[in-house]
Every structure is written in C-alpha cells, then in structure tokens.
N, C-alpha and C positions, 0 to 999 in steps of 0.2 A: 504494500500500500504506500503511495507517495504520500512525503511529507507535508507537499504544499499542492493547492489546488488551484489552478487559472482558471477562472470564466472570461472566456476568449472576448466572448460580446464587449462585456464592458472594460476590460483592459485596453488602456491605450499607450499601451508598449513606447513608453516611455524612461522606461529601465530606471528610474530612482530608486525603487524598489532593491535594484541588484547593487546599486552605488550606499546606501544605508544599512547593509547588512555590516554587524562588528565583524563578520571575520571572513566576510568573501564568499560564503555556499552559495551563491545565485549567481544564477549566468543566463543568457537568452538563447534562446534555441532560432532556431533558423526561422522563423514568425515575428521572432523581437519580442517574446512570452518571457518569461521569468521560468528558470528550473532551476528544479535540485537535485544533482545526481545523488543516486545513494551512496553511494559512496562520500557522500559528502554530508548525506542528510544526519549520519549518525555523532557531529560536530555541533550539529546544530544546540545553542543552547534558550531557544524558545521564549527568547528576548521580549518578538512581536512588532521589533521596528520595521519589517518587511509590512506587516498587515496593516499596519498604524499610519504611516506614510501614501500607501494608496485611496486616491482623492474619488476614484471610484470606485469602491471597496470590491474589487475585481478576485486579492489571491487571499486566499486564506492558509492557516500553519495552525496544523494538528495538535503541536507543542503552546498555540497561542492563539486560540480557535478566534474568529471573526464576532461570532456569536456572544463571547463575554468579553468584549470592549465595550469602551464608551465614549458614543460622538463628540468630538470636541466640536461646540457652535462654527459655526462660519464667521459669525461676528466677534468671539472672544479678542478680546485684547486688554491685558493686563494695563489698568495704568501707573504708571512709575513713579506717582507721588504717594497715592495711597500701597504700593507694593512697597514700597518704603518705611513705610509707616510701620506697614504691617510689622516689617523684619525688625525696625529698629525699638517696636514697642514689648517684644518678649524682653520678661524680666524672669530673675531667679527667685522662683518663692522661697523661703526661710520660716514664713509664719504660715500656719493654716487654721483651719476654723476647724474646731472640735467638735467634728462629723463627718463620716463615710460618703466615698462615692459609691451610688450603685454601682451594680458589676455589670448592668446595661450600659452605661455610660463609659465604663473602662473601657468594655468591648469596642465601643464607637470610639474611644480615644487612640486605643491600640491598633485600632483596624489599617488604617492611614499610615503606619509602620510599613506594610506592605509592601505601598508603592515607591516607597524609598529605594531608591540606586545599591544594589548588591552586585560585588566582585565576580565576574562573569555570570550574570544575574542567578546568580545560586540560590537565594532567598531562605538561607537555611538558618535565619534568625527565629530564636524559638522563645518566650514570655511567660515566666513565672510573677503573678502578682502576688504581693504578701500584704494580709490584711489583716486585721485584729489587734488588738491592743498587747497580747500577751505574746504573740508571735515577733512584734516589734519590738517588743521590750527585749525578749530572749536576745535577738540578733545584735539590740545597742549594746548586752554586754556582753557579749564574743568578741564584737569592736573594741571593746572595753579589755576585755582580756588581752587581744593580740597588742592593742598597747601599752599594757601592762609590759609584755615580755618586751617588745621591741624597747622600751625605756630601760630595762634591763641591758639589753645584749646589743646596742645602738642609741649609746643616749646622745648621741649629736644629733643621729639622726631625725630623733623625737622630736627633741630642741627644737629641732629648725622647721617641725611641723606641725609646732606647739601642742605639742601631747602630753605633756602632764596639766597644763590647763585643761585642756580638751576634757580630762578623765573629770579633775577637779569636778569641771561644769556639767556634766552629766551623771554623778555622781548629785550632785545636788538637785538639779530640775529636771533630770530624766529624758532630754529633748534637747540635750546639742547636738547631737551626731547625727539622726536622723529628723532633726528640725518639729517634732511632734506630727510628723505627717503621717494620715491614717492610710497611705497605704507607699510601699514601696513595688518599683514596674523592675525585676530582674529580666537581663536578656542573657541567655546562651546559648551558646555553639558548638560546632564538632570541634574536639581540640584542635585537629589536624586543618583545619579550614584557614588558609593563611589572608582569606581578605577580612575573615571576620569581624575584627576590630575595628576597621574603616567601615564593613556594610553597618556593624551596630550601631556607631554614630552616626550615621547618615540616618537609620532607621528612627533610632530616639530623639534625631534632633527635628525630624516628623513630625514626632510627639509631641514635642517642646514646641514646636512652633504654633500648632493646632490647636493646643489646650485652652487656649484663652479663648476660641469660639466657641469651649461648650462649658466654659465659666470656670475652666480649673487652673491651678497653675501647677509647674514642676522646677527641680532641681536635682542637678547631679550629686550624687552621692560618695563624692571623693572620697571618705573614710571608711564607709564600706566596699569602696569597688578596691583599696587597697586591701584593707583586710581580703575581701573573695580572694585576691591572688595571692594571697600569703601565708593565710591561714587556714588550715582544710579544716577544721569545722565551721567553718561560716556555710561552703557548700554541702558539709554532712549533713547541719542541721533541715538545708533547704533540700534536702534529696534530690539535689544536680545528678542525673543522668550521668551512668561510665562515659568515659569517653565525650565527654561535654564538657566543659568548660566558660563559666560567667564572664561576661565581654560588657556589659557597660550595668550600671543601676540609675535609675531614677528616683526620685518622693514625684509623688504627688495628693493632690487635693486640691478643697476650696481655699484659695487666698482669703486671709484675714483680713487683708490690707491691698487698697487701690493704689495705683501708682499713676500723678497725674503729670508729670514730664520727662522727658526724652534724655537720659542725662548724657553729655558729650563724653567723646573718644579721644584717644591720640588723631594727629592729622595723620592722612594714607601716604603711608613711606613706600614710593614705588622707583622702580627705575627702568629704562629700557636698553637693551641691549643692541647693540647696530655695529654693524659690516664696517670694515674700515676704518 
C-alpha cells in the first residue's frame, strides 16, 4: 500500500509539495505528481508538511492523514502588535490561589503541548501531573532532602544556589520550592531520545505561553527539575517509567496576582556576519 495518495484532478503539479519535505522522499513522476518510492516511504517520519502545504488538498500521507488536519483560514494573518503583546505578556507565577485546577482544564492546557516542534517530529513527550496536597508536600521534601546532602558533599555548590536559605524557607512556610502550586505538569522521555530536552521545552513553553487564555499561570520548577536529575527518589516516588527519564517540570495554577505592565529587557545584542 502506498504511503501517499495523488488525486490527479485536483493536483496542480506544482511540486512545492516535493521542495517542503524535511528530508527529500518526494519526487514527480513523469505527470509532474508527487511520489514516494518505497523504498523511501519507510524514512518517512509523518511530519505532514507535504499535506499541509497543498492549496488544493490534492495528496494525502497515511502517516499524516488529510482527514485530521485543520484549515488554516485564507484570511488568517497574525498581527505583530498584538503577537507581541501576547509573547511579551507571559509572566512566571510564584503565587497561586489556594484551589485546584480541574483535570478538564489540565487536559485543555496540556493538549496544545502537542503541536509543539519535536526532534525529527518524534513526539514522544509523555505528562505526568501531580496533584494533591500531600503528594506535593512528599516531593518538596525529597527536594529538601537532596539539598540537604548536596550542602553536605558540595557546599559551594549550594552557596551559590542558595540552598541553605532555600531549606530554611521551606522548612518554615512549606511553599518555597514549589511556590504553593496545587499542581505540578512533569514531562518525560525515553532516556535514549537525544532531542528530548529541546522537544520538552519547546512542548512546555506551549504550555507556558497558552495558560493565560484559560486563566492559569505557570512556572519552571528549577529545584525540582534539578533534584529529578540527581536524585532517584524524586522519580521513584513518581513511578517514572524504566527506561524514561524527566526532561522538564512545571507548577501551575490560578495566579493570585494580576500583573499590569510589560517590565523591560536588556537591549537585542545582535551582530551580522559578512563576506569580506
């Protein structure tokens, strides 16, 4: 069974089709059609930019069927004051309101992960959510613990990434390490998957950037994404999968607090390179 299908009628052999493949499988056959020899079809990694690109939805790809896309308008056109806006209005939550997201709303949150850019589109980012008060709590002191030891057996180290404060402060109010957020978004992968850690940022920063349209916010979970790589009971106690491996964490929630200006950056340090 061929991988890709031409409806000859409305193909207008135009071959953009063969010029947008990542890796070359399309070629025209003597009609000026798009094919995929077999021998080629089993490289294919079912991307969909062949199906996606045609204006007259002529070829379809078995790996990227025709049938589960979605039109982009004819009229879409991003505008660049409000796509601005948008990018430059994510902020990092720290504070949240003491109350759960449903796990309908997670799903809608998480979903949009998806269509984030993965390393030869492998999409093999996988989401463990962690929710509940006592499930939280366990994991801030695992956090707790592996800085315990690393202030032992690396106290510069600590120093310099202020972990006896750190401990201090979460020892007291119970909500510095993972900011009192009622839930934390774990992502993991195959260990041996080397795009991993680019597709899972790319995936979570998705996340990140989506939440505030369905009224949540988030934040990176630096002290637990270090403990996960450091510590193997932070992934015992989350029954991370053999052969898996944790690639990024989030918090999220309801923000407690509105944020109502744009705060400045450094100026863009750029330079260009030229012949001669």
């Amino acid at each position: 069974m061929s991988l890709i299908k031409v409806d000859s009628e409305k193909c207008g052999r135009d071959g953009i089709c063969v010029e947008v493949c990542p890796l070359g499988l399309l070629s025209l056959d003597q009609e000026g059609r798009p094919q995929m020899l077999p021998a080629e079809a089993a490289f294919c990694i079912g991307c969909g930019h062949c199906v996606a690109v045609c204006s007259n939805g002529a070829l379809d790809n078995s790996k990227n069927p025709i049938s589960k896309h979605t039109a982009i308008p004819a009229d879409y056109s991003p505008d660049p004051a409000q796509s601005a806006l948008f990018l430059r209005s994510r902020r990092s939550i720290r504070h949240y309101e003491d109350k759960p997201v449903s796990r309908e709303k997670i799903l809608k949150l998480l979903d949009i992960a998806r269509f984030a850019p993965s390393g030869h589109n492998s999409q093999a980012i996988s989401y463990l959510v962690v929710e509940g008060p006592e499930n939280l709590m366990r994991l801030s002191r695992i956090i707790v613990e592996w800085m315990r030891e690393t202030v032992k057996l690396s106290p510069e180290l600590a120093k310099r990434f202020n972990m006896p404060v750190v401990i201090r402060e979460e020892e007291k109010s119970g909500a510095r390490i993972l900011r009192g957020a009622p839930h934390i978004i774990v992502a993991h992968a195959p260990a041996d998957l080397a795009a991993a850690p680019v597709s899972t940022m790319l995936s979570l920063e998705y996340v990140e950037l989506f939440a505030p349209a369905l009224g949540l916010g988030t934040c990176w979970a630096g002290y637990a994404m270090a403990c996960a790589q450091q510590f193997p009971a932070f992934s015992q106690f989350l029954k991370i999968p053999a052969r898996r491996t944790i690639t990024g964490i989030l918090m999220a929630g309801y923000p407690r607090y509105r944020y109502h200006r744009l705060p400045a950056r450094n100026p863009l340090d750029v330079a260009w390179f030229e012949t001669g």
